[in-house]
C-alpha positions in Angstrom: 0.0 0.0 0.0 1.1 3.1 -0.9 -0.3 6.5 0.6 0.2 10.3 -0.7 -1.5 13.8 0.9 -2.2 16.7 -1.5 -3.7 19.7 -0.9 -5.6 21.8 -3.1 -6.1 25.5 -2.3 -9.5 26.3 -3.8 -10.7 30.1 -4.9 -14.3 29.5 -3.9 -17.0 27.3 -5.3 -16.4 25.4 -8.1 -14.8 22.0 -9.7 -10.6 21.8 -9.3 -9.3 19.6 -11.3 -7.2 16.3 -9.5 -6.4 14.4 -12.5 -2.9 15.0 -13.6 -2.1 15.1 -9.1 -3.9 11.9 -8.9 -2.0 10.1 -12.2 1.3 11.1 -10.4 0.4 9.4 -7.2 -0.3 6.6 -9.0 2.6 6.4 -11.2 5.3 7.2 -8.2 3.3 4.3 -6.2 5.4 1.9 -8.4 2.3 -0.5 -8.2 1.6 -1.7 -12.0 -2.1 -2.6 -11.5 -4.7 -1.7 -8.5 -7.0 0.6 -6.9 -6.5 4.6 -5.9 -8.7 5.5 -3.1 -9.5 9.5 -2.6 -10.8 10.6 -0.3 -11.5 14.2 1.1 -11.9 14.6 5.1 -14.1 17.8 4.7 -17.6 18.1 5.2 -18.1 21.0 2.8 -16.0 19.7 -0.2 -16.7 16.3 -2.6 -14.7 14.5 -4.9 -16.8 13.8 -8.4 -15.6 11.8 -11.6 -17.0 13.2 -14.2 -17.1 14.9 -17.2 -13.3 16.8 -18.0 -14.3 18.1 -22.0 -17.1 20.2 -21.6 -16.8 22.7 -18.7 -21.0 23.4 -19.3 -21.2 20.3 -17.4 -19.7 21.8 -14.8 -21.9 24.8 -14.3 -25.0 22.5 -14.8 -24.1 20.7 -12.2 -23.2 23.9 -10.3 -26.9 25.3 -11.1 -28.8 22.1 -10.5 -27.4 22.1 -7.1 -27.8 25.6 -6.2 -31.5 24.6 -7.1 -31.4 22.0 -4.3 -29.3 23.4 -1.7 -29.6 27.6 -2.1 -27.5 29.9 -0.1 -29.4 31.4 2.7 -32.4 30.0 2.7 -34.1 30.9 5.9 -35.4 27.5 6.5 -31.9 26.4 7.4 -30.9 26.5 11.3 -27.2 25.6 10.6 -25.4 29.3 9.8 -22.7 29.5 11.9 -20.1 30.0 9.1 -22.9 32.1 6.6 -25.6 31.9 4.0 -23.5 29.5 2.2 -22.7 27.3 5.8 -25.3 24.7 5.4 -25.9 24.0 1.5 -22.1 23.4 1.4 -22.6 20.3 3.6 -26.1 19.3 2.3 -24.0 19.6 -1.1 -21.2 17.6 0.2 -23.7 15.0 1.9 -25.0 14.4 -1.6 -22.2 14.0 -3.5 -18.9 11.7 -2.4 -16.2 12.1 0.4 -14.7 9.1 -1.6 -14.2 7.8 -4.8 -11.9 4.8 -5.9 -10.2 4.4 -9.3 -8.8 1.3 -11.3 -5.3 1.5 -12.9 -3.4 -0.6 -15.1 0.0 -0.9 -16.0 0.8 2.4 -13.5 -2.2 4.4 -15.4 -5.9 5.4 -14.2 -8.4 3.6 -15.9 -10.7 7.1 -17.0 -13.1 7.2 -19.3 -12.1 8.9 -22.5 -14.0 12.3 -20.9 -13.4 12.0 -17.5 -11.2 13.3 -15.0 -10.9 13.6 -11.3 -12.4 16.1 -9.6 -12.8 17.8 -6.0 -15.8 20.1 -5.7 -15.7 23.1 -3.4 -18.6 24.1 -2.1 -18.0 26.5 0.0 -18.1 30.4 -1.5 -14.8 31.7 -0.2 -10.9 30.1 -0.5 -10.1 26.9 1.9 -7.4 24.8 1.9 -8.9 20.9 1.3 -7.1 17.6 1.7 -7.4 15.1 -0.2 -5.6 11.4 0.9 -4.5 9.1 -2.1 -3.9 5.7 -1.3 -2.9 3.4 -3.9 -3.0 -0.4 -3.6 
């Protein structure tokens, strides 16, 4: 087993890409053929692979869920951290803390359009971790 920490300093909400990060684990793991595990101990953040061509998908995805989960609705109790304080962890409840990826032959086994994402959900800059372990 082989584990890795990176950290991703994000500008707000919005998808950060973790492909190229997470292909580097992988390939300095030395381990030909396996699994890579993410996974992102935040409760306000997600990890999402998905569509890496067409940055509309992106903002759909970014619109349907400020559909579900809207900033400041006053039905929420939870605000300690601001309007955005409690539809970033319904968001993040919704999605994945944790996503696992086959490889072969020291490369990840994505889709023709995908890539590796972590999804911020919070509205201002944070500093998220993200744990890579490869096996």
């Amino acid at each position: 087993m082989f584990r890795r920490e990176l950290t991703v300093r994000t500008t707000g909400r919005g998808f950060f890409e973790l492909t190229n990060e997470v292909a580097a684990v992988v390939l300095s793991s030395a381990v030909a053929d396996g699994l890579c595990n993410l996974f992102v101990p935040h409760t306000s953040a997600s990890l999402l692979a998905g569509e890496n061509w067409d940055a509309s998908v992106r903002r759909d995805l970014e619109a349907f869920m400020g559909r579900l989960a809207p900033d400041g609705d006053p039905r929420y109790e939870h605000d300690a951290e601001g309007p955005d304080d409690m539809p970033a962890h319904i968001r993040s409840m919704l999605t994945q803390s944790s996503i696992v990826i086959p490889f072969a032959g020291g490369k990840l086994q994505l889709g023709t359009w995908q890539g590796i994402f972590l999804w911020e959900h919070r509205t201002t800059p944070h500093e998220r971790r993200i744990i890579v372990t490869v096996w």
